[in-house]
N, CA, C and O of each residue as an XYZ file, in Angstrom:
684
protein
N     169.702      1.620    117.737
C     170.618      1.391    118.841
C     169.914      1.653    120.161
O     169.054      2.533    120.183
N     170.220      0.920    121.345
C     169.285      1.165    122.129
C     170.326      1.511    123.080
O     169.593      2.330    123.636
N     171.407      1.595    123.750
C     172.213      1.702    124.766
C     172.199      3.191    124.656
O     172.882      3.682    125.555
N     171.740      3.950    123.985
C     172.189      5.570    123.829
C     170.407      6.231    124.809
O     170.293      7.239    125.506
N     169.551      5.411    124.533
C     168.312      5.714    124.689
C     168.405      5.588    126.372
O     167.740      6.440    126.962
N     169.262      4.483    127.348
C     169.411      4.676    128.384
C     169.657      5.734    129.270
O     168.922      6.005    130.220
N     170.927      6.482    128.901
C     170.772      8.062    129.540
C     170.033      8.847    129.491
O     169.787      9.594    130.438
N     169.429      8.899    128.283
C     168.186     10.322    127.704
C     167.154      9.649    129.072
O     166.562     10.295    129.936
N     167.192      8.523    128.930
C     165.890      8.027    129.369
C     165.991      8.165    131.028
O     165.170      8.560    131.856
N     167.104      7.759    131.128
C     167.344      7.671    133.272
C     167.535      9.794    133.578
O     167.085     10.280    134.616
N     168.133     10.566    132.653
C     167.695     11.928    132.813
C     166.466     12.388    133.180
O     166.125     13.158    134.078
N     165.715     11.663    132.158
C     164.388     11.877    132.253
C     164.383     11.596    133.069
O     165.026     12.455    133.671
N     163.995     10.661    133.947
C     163.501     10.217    135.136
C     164.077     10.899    136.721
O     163.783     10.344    137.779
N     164.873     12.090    136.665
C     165.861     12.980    137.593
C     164.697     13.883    137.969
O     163.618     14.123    137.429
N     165.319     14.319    139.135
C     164.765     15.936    139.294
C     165.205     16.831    138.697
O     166.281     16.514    138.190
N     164.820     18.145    138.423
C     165.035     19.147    137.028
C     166.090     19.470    137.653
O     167.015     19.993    137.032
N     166.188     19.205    139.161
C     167.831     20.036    139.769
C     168.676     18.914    139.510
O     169.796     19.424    139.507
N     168.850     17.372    139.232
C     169.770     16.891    138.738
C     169.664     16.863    137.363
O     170.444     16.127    136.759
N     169.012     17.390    136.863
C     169.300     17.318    135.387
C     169.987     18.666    134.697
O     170.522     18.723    133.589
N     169.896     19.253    135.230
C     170.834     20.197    135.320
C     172.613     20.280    135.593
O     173.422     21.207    135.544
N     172.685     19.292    135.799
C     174.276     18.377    136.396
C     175.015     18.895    135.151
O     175.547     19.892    134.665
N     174.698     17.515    134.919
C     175.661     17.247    133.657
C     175.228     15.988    133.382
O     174.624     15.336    134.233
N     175.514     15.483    132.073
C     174.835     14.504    130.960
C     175.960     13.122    131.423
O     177.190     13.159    131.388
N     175.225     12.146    131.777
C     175.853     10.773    131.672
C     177.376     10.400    131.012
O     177.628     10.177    129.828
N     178.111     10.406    131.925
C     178.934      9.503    130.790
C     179.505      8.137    130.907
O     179.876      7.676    131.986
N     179.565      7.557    129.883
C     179.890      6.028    129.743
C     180.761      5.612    130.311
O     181.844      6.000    129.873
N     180.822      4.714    131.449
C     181.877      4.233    131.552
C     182.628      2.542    131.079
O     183.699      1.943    131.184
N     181.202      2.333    130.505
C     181.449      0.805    129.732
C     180.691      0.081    129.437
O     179.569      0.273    129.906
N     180.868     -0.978    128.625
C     179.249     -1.804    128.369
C     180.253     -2.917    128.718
O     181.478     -2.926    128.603
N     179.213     -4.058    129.277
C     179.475     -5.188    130.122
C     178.596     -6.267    129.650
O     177.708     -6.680    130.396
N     178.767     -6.757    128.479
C     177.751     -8.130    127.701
C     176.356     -7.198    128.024
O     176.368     -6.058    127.560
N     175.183     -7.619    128.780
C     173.978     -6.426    128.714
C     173.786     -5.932    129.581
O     172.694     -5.912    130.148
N     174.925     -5.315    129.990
C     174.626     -3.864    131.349
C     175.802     -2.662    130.617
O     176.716     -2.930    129.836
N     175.518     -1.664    131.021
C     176.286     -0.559    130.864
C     175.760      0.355    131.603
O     174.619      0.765    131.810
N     177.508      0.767    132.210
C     177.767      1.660    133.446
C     177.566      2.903    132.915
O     177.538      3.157    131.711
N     177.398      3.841    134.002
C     177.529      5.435    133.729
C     177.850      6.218    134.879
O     177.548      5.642    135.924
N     178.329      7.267    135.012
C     178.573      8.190    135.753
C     177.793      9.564    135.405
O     177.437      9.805    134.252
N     177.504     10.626    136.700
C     177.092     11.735    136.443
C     177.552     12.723    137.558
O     177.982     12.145    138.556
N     177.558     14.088    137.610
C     178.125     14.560    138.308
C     176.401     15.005    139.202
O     175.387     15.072    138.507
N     176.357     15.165    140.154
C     175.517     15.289    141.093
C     176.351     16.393    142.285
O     177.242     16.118    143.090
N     175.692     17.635    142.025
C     176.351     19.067    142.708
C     177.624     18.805    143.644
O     177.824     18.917    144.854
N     178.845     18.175    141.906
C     179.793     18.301    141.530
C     180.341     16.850    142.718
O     181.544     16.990    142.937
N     179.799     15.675    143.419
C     180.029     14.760    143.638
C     179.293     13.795    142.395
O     178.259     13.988    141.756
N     180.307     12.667    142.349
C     179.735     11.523    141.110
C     178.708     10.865    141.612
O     178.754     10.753    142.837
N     177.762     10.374    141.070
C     176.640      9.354    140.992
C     176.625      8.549    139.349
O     176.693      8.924    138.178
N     176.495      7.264    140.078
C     176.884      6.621    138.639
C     175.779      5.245    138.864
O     175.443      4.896    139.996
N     175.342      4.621    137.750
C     174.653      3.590    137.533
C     174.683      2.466    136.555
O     175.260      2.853    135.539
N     174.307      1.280    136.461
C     174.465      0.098    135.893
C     172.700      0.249    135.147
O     171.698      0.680    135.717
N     172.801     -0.174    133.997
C     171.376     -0.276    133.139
C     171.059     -1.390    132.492
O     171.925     -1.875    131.765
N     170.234     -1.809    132.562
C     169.902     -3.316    131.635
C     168.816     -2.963    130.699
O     168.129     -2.047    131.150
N     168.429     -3.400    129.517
C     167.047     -3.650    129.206
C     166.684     -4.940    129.291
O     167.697     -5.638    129.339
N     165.482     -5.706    129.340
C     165.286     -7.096    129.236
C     165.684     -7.806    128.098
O     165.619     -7.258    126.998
N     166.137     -9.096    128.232
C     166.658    -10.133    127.385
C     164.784    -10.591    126.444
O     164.665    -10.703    125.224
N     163.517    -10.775    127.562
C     162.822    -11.277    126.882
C     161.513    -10.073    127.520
O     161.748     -9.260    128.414
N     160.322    -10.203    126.900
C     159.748     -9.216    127.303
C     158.021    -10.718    127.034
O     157.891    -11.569    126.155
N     157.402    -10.492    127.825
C     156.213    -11.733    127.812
C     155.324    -10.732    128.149
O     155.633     -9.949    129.047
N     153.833    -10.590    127.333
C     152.564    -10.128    128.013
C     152.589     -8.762    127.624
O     151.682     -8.107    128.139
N     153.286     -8.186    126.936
C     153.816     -6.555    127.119
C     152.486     -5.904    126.447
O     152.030     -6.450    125.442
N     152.000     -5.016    126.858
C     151.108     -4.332    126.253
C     151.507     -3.494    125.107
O     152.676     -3.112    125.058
N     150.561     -3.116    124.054
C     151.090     -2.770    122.931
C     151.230     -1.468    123.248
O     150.922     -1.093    124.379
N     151.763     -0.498    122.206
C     152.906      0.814    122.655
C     153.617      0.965    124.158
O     153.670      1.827    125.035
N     154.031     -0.119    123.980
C     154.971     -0.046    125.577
C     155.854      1.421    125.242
O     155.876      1.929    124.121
N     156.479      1.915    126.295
C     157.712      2.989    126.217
C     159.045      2.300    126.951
O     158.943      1.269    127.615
N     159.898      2.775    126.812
C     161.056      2.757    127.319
C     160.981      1.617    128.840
O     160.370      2.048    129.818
N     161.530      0.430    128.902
C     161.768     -0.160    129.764
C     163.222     -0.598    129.835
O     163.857     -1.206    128.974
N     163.605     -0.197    130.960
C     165.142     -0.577    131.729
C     165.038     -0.756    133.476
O     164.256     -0.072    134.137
N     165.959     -1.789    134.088
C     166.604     -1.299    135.199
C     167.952     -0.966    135.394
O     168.912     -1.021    134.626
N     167.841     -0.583    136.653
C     168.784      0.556    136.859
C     169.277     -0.118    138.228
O     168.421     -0.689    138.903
N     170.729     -0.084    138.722
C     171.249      0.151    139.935
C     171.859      1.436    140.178
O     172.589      1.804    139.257
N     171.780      2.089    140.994
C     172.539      3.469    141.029
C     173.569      3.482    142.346
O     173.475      2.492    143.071
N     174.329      4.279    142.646
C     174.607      4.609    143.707
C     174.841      6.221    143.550
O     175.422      6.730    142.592
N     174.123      7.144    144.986
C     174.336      8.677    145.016
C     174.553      9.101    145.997
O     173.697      9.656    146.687
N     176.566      8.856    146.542
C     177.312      9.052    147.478
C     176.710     10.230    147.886
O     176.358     10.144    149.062
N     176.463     11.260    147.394
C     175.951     12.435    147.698
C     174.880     12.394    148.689
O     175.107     12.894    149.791
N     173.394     11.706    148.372
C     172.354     11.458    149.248
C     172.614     10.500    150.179
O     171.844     10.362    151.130
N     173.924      9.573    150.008
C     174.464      8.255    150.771
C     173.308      7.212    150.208
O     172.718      6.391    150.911
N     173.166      7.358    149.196
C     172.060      6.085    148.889
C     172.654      5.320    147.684
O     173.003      5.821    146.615
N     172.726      3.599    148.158
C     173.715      2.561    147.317
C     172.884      1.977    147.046
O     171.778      2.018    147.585
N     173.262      1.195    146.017
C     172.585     -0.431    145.220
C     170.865      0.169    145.022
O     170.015     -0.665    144.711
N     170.444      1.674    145.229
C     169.604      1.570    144.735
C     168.606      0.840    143.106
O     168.790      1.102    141.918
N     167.553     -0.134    143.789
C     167.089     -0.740    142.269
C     166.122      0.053    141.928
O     165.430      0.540    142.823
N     165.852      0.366    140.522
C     164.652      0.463    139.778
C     164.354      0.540    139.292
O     165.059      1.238    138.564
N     162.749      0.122    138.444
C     163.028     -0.549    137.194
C     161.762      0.443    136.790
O     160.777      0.728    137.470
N     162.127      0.877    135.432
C     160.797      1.523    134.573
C     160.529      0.569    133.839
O     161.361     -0.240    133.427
N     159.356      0.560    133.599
C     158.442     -0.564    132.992
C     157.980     -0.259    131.916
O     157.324     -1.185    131.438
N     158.027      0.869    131.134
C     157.392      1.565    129.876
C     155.808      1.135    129.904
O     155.184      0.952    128.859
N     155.237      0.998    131.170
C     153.486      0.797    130.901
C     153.239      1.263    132.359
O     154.190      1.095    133.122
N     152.008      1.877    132.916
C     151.459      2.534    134.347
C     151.231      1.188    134.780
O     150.694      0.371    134.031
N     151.641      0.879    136.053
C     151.099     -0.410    136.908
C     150.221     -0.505    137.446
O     149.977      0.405    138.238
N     149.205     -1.692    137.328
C     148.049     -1.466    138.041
C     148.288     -0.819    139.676
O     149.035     -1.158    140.594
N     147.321      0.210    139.533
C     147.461      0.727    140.946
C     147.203      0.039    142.364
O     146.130     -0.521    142.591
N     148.276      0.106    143.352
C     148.617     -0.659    144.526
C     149.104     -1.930    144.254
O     149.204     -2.636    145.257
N     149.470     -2.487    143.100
C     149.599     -3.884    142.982
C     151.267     -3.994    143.158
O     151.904     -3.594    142.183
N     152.053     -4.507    144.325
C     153.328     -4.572    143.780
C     154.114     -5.254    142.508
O     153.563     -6.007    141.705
N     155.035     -4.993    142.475
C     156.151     -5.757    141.604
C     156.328     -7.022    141.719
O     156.364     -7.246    142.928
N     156.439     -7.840    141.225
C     158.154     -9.142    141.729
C     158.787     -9.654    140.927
O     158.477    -10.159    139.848
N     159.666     -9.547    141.405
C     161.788     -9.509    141.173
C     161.831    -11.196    141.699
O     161.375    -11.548    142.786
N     162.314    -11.910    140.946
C     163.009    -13.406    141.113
C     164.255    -13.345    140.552
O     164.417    -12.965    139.393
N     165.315    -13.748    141.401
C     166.434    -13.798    141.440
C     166.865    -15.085    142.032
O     167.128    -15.216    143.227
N     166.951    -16.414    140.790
C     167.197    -17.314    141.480
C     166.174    -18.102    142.421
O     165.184    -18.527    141.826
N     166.238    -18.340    143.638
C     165.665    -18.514    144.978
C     164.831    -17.672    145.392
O     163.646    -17.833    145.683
N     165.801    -16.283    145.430
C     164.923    -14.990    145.917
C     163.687    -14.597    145.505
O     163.308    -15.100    144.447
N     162.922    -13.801    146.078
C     161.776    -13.437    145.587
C     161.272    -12.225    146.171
O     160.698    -12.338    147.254
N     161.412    -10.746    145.496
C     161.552     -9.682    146.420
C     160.268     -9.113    145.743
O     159.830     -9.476    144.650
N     159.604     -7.937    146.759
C     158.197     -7.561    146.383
C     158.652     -6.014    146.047
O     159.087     -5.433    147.042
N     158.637     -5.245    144.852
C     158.787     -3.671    144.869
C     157.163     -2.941    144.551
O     156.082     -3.169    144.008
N     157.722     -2.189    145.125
C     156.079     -1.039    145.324
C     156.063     -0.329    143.746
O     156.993     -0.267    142.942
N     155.345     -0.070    143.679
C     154.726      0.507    142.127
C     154.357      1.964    142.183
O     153.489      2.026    143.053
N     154.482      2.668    141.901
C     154.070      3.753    141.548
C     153.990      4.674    139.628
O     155.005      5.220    139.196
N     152.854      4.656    138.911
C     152.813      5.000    137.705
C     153.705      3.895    136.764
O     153.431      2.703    136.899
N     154.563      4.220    135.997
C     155.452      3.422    135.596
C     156.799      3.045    136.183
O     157.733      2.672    135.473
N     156.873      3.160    137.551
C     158.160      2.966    138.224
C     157.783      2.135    139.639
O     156.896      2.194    140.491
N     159.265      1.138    139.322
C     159.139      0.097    140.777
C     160.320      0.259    141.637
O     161.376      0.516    141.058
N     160.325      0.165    142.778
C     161.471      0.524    143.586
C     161.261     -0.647    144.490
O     160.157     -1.193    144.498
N     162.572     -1.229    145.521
C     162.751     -2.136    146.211
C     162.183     -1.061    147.681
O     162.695      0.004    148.024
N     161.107     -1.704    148.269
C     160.954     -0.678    149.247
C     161.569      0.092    151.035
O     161.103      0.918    151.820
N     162.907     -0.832    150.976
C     164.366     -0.255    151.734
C     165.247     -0.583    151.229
O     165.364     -1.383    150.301
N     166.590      0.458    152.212
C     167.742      0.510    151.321
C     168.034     -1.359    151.571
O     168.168     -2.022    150.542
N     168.124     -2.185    153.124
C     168.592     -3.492    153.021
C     167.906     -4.137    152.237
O     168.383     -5.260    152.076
N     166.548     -3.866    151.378
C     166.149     -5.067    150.020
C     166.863     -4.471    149.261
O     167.386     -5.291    148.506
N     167.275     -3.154    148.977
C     168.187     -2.821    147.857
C     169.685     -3.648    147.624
O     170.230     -4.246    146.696
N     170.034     -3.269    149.191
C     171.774     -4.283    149.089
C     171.223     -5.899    149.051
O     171.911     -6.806    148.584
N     169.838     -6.100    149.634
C     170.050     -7.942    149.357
C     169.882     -8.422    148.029
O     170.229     -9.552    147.688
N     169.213     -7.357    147.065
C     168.865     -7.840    145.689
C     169.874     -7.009    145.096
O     169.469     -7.013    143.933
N     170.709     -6.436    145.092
C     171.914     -6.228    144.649
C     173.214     -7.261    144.847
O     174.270     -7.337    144.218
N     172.743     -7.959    145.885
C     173.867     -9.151    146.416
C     173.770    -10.205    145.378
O     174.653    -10.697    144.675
N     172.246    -10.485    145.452
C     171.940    -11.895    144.439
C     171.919    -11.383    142.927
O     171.923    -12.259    142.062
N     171.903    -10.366    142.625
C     171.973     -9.926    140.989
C     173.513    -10.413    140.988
O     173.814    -11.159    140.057
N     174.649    -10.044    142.029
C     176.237    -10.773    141.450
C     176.318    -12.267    141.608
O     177.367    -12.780    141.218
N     175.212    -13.208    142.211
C     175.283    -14.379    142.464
C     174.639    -14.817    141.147
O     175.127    -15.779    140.553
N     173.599    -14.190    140.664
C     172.725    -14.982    139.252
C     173.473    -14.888    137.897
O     174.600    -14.602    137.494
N     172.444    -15.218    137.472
C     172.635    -15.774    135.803
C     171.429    -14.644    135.085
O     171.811    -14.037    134.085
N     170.176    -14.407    135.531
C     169.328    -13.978    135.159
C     167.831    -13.209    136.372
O     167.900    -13.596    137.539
N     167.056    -12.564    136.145
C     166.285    -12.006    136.620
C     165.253    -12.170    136.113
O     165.292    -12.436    134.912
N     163.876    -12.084    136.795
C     162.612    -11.955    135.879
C     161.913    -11.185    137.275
O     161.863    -11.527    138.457
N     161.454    -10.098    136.603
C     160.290     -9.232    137.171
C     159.266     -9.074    136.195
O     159.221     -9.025    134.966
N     158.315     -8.998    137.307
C     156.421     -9.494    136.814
C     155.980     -8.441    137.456
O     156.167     -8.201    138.649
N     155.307     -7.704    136.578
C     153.930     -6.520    136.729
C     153.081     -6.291    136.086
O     153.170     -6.622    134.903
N     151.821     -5.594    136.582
C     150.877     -5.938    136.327
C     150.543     -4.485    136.108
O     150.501     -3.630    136.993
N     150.237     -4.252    134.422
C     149.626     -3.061    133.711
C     148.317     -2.540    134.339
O     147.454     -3.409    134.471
N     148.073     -1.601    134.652
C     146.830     -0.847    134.846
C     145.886     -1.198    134.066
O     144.790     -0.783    134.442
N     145.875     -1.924    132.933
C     145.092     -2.406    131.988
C     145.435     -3.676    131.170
O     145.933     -3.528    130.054
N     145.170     -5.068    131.718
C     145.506     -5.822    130.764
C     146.243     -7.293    131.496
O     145.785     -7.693    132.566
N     147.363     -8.010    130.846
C     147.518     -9.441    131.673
C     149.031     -8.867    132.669
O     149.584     -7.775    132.802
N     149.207     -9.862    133.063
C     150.959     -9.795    133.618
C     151.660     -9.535    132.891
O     151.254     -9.998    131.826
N     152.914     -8.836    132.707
C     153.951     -8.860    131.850
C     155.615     -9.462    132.768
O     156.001     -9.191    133.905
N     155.984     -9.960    132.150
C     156.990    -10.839    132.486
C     158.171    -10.334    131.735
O     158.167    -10.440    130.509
N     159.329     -9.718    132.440
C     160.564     -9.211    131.845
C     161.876    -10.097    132.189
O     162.440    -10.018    133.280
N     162.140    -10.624    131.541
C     163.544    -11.333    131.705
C     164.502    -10.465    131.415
O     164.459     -9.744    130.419
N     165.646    -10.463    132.444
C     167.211     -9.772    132.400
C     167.653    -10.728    132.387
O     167.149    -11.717    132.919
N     169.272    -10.698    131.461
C     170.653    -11.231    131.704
C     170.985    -10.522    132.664
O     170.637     -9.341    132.660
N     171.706    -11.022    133.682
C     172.723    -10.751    134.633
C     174.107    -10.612    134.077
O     174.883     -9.802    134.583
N     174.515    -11.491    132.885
C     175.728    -11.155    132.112
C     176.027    -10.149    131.876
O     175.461     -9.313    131.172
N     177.487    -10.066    132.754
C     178.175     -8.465    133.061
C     177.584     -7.597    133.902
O     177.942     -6.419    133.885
N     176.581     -8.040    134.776
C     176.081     -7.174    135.918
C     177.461     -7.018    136.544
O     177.868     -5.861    136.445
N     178.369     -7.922    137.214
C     179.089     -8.187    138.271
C     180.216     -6.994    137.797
O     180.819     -6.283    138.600
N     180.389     -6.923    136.081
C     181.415     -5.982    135.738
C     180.886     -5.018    136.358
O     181.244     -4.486    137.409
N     180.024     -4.798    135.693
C     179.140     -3.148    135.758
C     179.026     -2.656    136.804
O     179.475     -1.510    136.804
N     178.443     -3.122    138.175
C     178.347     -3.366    139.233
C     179.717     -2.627    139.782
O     179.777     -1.482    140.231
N     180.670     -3.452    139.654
C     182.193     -3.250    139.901
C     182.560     -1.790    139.477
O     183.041     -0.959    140.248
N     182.270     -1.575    138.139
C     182.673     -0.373    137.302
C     181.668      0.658    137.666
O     182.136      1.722    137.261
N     180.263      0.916    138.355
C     179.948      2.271    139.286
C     180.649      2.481    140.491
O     181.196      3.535    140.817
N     180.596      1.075    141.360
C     181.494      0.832    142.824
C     182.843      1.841    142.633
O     183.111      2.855    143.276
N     183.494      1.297    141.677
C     185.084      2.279    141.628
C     184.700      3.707    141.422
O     185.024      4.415    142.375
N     184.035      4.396    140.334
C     183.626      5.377    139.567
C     183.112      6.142    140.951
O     183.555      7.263    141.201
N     182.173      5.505    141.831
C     181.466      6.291    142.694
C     182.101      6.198    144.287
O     181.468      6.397    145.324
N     183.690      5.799    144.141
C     184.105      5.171    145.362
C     183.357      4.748    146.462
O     183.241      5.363    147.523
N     182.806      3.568    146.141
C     181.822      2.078    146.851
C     182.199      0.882    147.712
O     181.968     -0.207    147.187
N     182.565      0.870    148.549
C     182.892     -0.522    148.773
C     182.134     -1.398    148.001
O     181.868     -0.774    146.975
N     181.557     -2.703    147.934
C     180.680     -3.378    147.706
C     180.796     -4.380    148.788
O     181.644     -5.126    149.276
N     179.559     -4.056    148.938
C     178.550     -5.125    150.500
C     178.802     -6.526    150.484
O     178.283     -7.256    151.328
């Protein structure tokens, strides 16, 4: 089962002072996204998770790859994206996120990509409720491109279902 491996896994990825909170809880699965909530020093923070639909180029013993939208009313930070890649990215090389038309560049650091401001966060959070699908391309510290395809199917729920959970407008 892989939807259970999402929380252990986005914990992991916290500071030891949010992990200390309290443990994820579900607030729904949405065709291939599922929402969550967490308490963050006792305000909610909650997030949307995908794993990829197709995975191209992947280096062998990959680890854990998902993205993530979050929002953490607490820090005031929304539609944050980011995606673990389960492989170290070649160093300095960015990301890219195609969405449709779009074509957004995220910065790399070890195995993690981030949109590098909060307005690429809300514009590629805008077009994830306009698509059908996603593909982000990075490039292993060792080896070819890897190419990750997302469904967008049930982003727009999911999306919807942190927005309420974390009282959000949506942009």
């Amino acid at each position: 089962m892989i939807k259970p491996l999402i929380p252990i896994a986005f914990l992991l990825s916290l500071t030891p002072m949010a992990v200390a909170q309290e443990a994820p809880r579900l607030i729904g699965t949405f065709e291939r996204w599922t929402a969550y909530s967490y308490a963050e020093k006792g305000v909610p923070a909650c997030y949307a998770a995908a794993k990829p639909a197709t995975s191209r180029g992947a280096p062998d013993k990959r680890g854990e790859i998902f993205l993530l939208v979050t929002h953490r009313p607490n820090q005031k930070t929304f539609d944050v994206v980011s995606f673990v890649a389960g492989y170290a990215f070649k160093k300095g090389e960015a990301a890219e996120l195609t969405i449709g038309k779009d074509k957004f560049k995220l910065f790399t650091e070890a195995e993690r990509a981030w949109a590098p401001d909060d307005k690429t966060d809300r514009a590629i959070a805008q077009a994830m409720v306009k698509a059908g699908e996603m593909v982000l391309r990075g490039t292993p510290a060792k080896g070819q491109a890897v190419i990750d395809t997302f469904s967008l199917k049930g982003f727009t729920r999911a999306y919807d279902a942190i927005s309420k959970a974390c009282k959000v407008k949506r942009s």
